[in-house]
NUDREN-188244 format. One line per field, with one value per residue (C-alpha): residue number from 1; chain; x negated, y negated, z negated. Coordinates in Angstrom, 2 decimals, m for minus. Example, Ala and Ser with C-alpha at 12.3 -4.5 7.8 and 13.67 -1.06 7.14 Angstrom:
<pts>
nr: c(1, 2)
kette: c(A, A)
xx: c(m12.30, m13.67)
yy: c(4.50, 1.06)
zz: c(m7.80, m7.14)
</pts>
This chain:
<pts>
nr: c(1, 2, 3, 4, 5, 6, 7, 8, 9, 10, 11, 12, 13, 14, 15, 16, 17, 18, 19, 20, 21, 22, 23, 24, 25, 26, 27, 28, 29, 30, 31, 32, 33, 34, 35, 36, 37, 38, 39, 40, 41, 42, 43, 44, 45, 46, 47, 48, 49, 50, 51, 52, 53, 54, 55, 56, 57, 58, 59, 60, 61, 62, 63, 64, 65, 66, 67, 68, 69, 70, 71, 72, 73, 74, 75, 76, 77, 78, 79, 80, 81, 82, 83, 84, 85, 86, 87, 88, 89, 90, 91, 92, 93, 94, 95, 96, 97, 98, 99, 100, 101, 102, 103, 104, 105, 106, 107, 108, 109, 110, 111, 112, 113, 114, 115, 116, 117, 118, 119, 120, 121, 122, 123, 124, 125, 126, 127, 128, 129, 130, 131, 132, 133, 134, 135, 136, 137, 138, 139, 140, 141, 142, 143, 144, 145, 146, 147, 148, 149, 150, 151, 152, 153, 154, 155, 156, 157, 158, 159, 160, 161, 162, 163, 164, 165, 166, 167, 168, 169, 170, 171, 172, 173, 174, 175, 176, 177, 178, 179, 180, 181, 182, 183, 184, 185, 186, 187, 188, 189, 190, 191, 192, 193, 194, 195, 196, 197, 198, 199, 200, 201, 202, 203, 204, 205, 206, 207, 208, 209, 210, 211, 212, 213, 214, 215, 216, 217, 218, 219, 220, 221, 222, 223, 224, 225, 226, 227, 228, 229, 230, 231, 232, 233, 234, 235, 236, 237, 238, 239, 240, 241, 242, 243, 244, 245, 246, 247, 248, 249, 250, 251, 252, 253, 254, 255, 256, 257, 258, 259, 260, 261, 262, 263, 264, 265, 266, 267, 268, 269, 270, 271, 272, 273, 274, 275, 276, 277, 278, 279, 280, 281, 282, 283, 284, 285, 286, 287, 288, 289, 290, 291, 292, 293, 294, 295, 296, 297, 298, 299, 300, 301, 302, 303, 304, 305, 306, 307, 308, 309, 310, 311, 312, 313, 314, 315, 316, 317, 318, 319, 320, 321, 322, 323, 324, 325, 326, 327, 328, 329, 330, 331, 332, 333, 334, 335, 336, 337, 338, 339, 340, 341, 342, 343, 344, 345, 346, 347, 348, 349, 350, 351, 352, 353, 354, 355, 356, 357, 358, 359, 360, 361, 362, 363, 364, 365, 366, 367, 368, 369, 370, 371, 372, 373, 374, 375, 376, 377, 378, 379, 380, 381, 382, 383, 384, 385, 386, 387)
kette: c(A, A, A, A, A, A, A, A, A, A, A, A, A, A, A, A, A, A, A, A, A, A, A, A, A, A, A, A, A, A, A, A, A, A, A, A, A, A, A, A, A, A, A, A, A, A, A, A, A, A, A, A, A, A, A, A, A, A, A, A, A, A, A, A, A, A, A, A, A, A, A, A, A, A, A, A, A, A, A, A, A, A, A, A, A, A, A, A, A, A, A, A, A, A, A, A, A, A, A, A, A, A, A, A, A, A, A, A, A, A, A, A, A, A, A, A, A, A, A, A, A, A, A, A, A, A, A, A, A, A, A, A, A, A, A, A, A, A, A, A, A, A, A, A, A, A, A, A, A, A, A, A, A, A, A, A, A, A, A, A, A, A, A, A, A, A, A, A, A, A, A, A, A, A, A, A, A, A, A, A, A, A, A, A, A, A, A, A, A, A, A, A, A, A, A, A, A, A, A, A, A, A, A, A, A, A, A, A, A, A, A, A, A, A, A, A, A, A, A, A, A, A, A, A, A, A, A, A, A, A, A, A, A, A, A, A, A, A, A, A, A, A, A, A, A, A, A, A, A, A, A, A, A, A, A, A, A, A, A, A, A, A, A, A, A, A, A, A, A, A, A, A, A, A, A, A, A, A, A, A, A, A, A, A, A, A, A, A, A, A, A, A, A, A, A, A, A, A, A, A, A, A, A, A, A, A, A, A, A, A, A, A, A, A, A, A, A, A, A, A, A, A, A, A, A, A, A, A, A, A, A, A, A, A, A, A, A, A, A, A, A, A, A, A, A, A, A, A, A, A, A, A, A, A, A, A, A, A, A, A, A, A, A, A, A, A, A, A, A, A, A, A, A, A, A, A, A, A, A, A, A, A, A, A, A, A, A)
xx: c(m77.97, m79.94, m81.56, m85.16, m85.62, m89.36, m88.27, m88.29, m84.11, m82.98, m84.61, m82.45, m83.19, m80.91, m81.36, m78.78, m77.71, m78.84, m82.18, m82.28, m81.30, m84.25, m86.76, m85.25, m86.46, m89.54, m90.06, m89.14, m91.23, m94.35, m93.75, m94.26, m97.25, m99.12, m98.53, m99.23, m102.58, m103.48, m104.05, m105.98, m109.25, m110.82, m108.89, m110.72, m109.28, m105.39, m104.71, m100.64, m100.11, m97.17, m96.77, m94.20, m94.18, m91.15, m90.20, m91.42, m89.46, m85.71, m84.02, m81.36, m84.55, m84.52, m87.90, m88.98, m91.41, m94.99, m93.58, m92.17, m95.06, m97.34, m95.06, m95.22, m99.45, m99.88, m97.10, m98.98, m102.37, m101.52, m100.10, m103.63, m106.10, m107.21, m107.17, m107.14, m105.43, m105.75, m102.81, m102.50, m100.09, m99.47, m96.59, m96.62, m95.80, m98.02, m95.38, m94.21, m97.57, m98.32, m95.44, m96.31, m100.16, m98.75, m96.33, m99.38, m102.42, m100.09, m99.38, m102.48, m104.42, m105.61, m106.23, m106.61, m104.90, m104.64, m107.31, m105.36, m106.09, m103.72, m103.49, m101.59, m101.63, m98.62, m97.64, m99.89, m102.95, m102.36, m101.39, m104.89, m106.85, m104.98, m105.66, m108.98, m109.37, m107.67, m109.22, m112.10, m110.84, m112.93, m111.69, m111.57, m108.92, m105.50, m103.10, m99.50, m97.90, m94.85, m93.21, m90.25, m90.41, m88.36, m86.97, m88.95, m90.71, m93.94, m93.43, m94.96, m95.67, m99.20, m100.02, m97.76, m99.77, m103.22, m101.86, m101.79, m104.18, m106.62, m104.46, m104.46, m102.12, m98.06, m95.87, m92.35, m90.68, m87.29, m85.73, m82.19, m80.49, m77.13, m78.47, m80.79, m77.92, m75.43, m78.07, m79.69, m77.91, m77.82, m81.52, m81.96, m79.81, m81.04, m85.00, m86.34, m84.19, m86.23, m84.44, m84.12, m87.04, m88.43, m86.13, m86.29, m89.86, m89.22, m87.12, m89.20, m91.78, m90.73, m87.51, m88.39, m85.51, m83.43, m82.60, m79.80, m80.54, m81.45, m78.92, m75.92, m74.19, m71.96, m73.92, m72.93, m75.24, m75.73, m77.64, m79.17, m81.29, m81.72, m83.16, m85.87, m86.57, m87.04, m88.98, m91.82, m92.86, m94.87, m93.85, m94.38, m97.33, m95.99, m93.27, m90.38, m87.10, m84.94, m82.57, m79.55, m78.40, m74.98, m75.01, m71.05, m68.55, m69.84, m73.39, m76.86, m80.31, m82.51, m85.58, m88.10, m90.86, m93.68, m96.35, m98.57, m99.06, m96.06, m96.72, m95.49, m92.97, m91.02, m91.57, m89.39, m86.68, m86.91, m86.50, m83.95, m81.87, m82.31, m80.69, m78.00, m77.13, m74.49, m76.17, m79.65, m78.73, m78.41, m76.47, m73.75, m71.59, m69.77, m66.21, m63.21, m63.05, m60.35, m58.59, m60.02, m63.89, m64.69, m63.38, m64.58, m68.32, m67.58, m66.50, m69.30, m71.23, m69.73, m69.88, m73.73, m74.55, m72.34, m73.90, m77.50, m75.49, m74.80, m78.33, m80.30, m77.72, m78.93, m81.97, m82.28, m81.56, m85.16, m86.68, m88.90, m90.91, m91.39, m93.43, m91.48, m87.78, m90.04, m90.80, m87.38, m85.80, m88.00, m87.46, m83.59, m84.61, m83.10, m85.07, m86.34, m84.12, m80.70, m82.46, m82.85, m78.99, m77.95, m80.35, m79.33, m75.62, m76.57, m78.87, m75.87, m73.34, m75.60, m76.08, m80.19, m82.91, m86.08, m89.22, m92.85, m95.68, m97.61, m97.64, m98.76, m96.74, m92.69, m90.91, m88.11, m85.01, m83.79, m87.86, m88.51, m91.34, m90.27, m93.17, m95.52, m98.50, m97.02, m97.02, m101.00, m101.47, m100.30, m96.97, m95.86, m92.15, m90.13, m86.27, m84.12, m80.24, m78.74, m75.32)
yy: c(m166.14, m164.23, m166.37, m166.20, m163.73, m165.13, m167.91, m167.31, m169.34, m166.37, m163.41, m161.38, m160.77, m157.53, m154.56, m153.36, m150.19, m149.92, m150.94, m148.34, m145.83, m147.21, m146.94, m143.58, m142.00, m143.30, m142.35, m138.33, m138.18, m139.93, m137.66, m134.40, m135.69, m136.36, m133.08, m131.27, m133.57, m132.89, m129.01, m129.53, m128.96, m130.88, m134.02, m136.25, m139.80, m140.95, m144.71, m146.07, m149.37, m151.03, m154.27, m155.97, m155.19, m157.24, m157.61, m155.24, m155.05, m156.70, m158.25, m155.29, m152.90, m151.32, m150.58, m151.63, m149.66, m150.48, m149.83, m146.59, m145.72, m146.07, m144.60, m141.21, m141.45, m141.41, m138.92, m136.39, m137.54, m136.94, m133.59, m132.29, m134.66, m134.40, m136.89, m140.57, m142.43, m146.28, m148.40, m151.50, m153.51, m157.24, m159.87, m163.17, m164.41, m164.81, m164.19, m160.69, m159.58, m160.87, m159.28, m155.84, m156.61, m156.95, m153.90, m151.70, m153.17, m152.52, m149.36, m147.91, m146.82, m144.78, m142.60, m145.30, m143.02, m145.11, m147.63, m150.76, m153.47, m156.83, m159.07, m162.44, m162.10, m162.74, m159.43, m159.96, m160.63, m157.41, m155.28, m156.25, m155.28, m151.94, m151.41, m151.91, m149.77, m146.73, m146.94, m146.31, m143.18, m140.04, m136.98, m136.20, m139.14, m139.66, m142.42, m143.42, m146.98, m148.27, m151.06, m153.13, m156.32, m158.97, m158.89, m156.77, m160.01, m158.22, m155.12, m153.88, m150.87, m151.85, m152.28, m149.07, m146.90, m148.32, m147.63, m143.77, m142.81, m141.90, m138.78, m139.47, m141.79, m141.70, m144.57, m145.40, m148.14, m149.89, m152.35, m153.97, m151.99, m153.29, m157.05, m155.71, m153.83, m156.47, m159.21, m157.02, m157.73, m161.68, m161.34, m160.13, m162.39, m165.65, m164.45, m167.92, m169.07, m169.23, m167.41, m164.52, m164.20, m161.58, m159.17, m159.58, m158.49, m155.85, m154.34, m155.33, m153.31, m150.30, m149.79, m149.90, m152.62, m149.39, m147.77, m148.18, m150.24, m152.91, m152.49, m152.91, m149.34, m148.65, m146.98, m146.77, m147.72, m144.13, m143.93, m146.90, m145.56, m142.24, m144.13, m146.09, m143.04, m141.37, m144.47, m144.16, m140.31, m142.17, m139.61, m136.69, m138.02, m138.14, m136.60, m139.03, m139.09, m141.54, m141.89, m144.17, m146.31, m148.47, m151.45, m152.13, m150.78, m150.87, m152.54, m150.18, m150.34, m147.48, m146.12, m144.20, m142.25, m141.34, m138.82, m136.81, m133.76, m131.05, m130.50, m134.38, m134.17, m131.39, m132.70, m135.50, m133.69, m131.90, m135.44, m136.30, m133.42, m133.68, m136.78, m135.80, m132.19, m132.63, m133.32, m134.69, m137.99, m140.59, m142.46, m144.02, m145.89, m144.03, m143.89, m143.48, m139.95, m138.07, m134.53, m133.06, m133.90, m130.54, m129.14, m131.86, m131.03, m126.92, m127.60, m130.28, m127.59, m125.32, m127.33, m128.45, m124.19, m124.20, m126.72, m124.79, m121.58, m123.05, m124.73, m121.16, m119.46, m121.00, m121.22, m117.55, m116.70, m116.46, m114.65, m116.34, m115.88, m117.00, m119.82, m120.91, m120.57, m122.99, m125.80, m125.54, m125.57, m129.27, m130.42, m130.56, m131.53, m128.95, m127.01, m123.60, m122.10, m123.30, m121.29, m118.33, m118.54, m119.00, m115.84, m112.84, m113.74, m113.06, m110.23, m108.51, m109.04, m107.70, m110.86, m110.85, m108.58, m109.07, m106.94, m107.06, m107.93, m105.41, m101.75, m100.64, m103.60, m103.44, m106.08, m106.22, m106.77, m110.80, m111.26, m114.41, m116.06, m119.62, m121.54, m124.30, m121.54, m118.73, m121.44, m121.53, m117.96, m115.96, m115.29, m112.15, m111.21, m112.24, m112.35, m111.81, m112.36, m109.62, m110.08)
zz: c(m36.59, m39.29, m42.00, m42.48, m45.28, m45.85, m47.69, m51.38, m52.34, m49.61, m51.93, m53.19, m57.43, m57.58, m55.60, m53.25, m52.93, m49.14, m50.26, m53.29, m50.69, m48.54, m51.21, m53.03, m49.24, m49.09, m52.76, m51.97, m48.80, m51.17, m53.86, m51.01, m48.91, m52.11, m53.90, m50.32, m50.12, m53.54, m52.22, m49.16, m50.15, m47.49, m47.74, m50.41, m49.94, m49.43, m48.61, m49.01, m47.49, m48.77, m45.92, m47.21, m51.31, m52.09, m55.94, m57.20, m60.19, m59.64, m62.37, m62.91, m63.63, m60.46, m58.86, m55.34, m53.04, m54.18, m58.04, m57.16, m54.99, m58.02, m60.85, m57.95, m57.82, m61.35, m62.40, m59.89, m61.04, m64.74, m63.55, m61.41, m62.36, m58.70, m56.07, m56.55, m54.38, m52.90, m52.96, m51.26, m51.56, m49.50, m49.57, m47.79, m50.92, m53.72, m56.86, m55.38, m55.01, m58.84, m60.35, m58.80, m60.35, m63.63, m63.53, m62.16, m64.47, m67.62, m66.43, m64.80, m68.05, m69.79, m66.71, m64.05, m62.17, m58.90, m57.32, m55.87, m53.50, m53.40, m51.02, m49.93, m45.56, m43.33, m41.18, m38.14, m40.42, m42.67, m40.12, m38.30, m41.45, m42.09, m37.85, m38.98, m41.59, m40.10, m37.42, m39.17, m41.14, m41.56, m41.37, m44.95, m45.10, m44.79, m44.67, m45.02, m43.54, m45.31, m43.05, m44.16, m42.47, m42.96, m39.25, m36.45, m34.79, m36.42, m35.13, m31.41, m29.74, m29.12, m33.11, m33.69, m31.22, m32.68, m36.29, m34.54, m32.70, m35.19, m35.77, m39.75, m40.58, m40.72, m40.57, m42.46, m40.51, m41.94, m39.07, m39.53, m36.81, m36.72, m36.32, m33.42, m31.47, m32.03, m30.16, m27.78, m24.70, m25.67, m26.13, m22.85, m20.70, m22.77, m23.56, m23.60, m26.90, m29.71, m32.19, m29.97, m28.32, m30.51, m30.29, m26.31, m26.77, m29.00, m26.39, m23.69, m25.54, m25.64, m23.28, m18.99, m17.01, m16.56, m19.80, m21.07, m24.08, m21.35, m18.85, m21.09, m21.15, m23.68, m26.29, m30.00, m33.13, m33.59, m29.98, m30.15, m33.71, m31.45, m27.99, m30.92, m32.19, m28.82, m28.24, m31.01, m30.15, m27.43, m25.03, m27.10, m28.87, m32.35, m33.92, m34.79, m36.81, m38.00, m41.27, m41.14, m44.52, m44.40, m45.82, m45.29, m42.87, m39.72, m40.49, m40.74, m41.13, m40.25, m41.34, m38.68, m39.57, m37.11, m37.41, m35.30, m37.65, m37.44, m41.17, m42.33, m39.92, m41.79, m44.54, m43.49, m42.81, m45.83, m47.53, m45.46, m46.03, m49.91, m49.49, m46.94, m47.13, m44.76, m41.65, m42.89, m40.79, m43.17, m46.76, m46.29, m48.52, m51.40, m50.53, m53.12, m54.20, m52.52, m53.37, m50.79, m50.82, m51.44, m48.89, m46.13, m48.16, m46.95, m43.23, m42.59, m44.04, m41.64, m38.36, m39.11, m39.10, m35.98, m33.84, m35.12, m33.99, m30.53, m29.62, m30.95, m29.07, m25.68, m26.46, m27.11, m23.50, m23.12, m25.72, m27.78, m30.47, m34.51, m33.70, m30.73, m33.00, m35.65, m33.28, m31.72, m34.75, m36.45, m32.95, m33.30, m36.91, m38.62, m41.63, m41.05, m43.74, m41.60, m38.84, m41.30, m42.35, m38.51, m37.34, m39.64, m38.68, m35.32, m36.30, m38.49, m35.55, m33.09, m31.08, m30.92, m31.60, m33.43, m32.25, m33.64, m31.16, m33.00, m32.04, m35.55, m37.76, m38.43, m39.81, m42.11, m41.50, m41.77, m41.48, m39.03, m40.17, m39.65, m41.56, m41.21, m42.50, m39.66, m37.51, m37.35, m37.36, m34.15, m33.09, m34.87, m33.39, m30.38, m30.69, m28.14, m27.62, m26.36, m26.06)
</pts>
């Protein structure tokens, strides 16, 4: 069975390359919130909560989350000399949390860019406290979770939901995915053993007896990160999306982010995509380089338009407008500027039609207004497939 990662002879004192992928996506969606936040005037305070703060700094120089997370507040600090934000950062054990004090004091003037809280809880008792202090979030504030436990026995839907439902705060959430779908079905047919008792009630938590998680089908890794993801929109109550990292063939951890603003949500995506601009689904390992890579790179390209090509297609039977292309477009987590690319070809060939909704307003040609800022404004065309 897996080791218990809390014990400090089972830390790890070089970073991995699954973990750098971890934190280098966590770092790009930071980097965006904040400088997004920094220009909305009415938003005066920004919390980060960093759970689980590991290292800090590892012994081959790389950074861990709560360094990164800082070196990103005070590089867009220095830039706007805006908007402070609080950091807090929390490790069951004592020495992590120090070294990340000593990177961040040494660090943190002359501007004092960053205001930071430490502390030295185990999961349930931090998570409480940031419940706590969310909940209690005015609406001038915003807030960002980072989650990487060292398992998932910490994690529940009940302290996920309550980390929501102030509307204000989004959550990154790393579990070890392959470990989890390798157990599941032992963890459900022998729920009293200790060892995997947690992971029974992490599925009993958020999957009912009959889905198929639970009742054995065969799924592959790939659905099981897709049913958790399904999972935390609460129903359609948040946005969700996931991002997969191999560790080694055939073994994956996954990240999930949750938010209930549309905004955060593409931003996401646009992180995710920076990273993969394949498919926007996840790293994986590099692999040898082969004579052909560039041409694999140019049909991958190719088949992720298609499959956009295909879903707009059918969607289009119904005509629909701007706003309605936007939402269906984040929803099947694709970027508004695939969308673009997809609908001229189809307006070139002749496929669709794009009218205004105004009787005294034309549009221009490849015009289709598929943005977060036309998406709070009212709809302006309707497109139509016509063939």
């Amino acid at each position: 069975m897996k080791k218990d990662l809390t014990k400090k002879n089972d830390v790890k004192e070089t970073m991995k390359i699954h973990s750098r992928a971890k934190v280098d996506f966590y770092g790009r969606y930071l980097e965006r919130y904040l400088e997004i936040l920094n220009l909305v005037d009415f938003i005066h305070k920004i919390n980060i909560y960093d759970v689980f703060c590991g290292m800090g700094i590892y012994k081959d120089g790389h950074k861990g989350s709560p360094i990164v997370a800082f070196d990103i507040i005070k590089n867009i600090y220095e830039k706007s000399k805006k908007k402070k934000v609080h950091l807090v950062v929390n490790d069951s054990d004592i020495d992590r949390v120090n070294n990340v004090r000593k990177y961040i004091i040494s660090h943190n003037s002359p501007t004092n860019c960053c205001d930071v809280s430490y502390y030295n809880k185990d999961a349930y008792e931090m998570l409480y406290i940031i419940k706590t202090s969310v909940a209690k979030s005015a609406a001038d504030t915003r807030n960002l979770v980072f989650i990487d436990p060292y398992g998932y026995k910490e994690i529940n839907k009940e302290i996920i939901d309550n980390l929501m439902e102030n509307r204000k705060t989004e959550i990154i959430l790393f579990l070890p995915i392959s470990h989890m779908y390798r157990f599941t079905q032992y963890a459900v047919k022998n729920n009293e053993r200790s060892q995997l008792k947690p992971l029974y009630e992490f599925i009993k938590n958020f999957f009912p007896t009959n889905h198929p998680i639970v009742k054995d089908a065969e799924i592959t890794i790939m659905d099981y990160i897709n049913y958790i993801q399904e999972a935390l929109c609460f129903n359609g109550k948040y946005y969700s999306t996931s991002y997969h990292i191999e560790r080694s063939k055939n073994s994956y951890f996954a990240l999930f982010f949750i938010s209930a603003n549309l905004l955060g949500y593409e931003k996401i995506l646009e992180a995710k995509w920076k990273l993969d601009t394949e498919d926007g689904n996840g790293f994986d390992l590099p692999k040898p380089l082969g004579l052909f890579d560039d041409q694999e790179r140019v049909a991958n390209k190719i088949a992720m338009y298609e499959k956009l090509k295909k879903l707009l297609l059918e969607y289009l039977k119904e005509p629909h407008t701007n706003v309605d292309v936007y939402l269906f477009t984040l929803k099947n987590e694709f970027l508004p500027k695939h969308a673009v690319h997809v609908l001229k070809d189809l307006q070139n060939n002749g496929t669709i039609s794009v009218e205004s909704l105004f009787e005294n307003k034309k549009y221009k040609k490849g015009a289709f207004y598929l943005s977060y800022k036309k998406y709070k404004e009212t709809p302006c065309i309707i497109i139509r497939r016509i063939k």
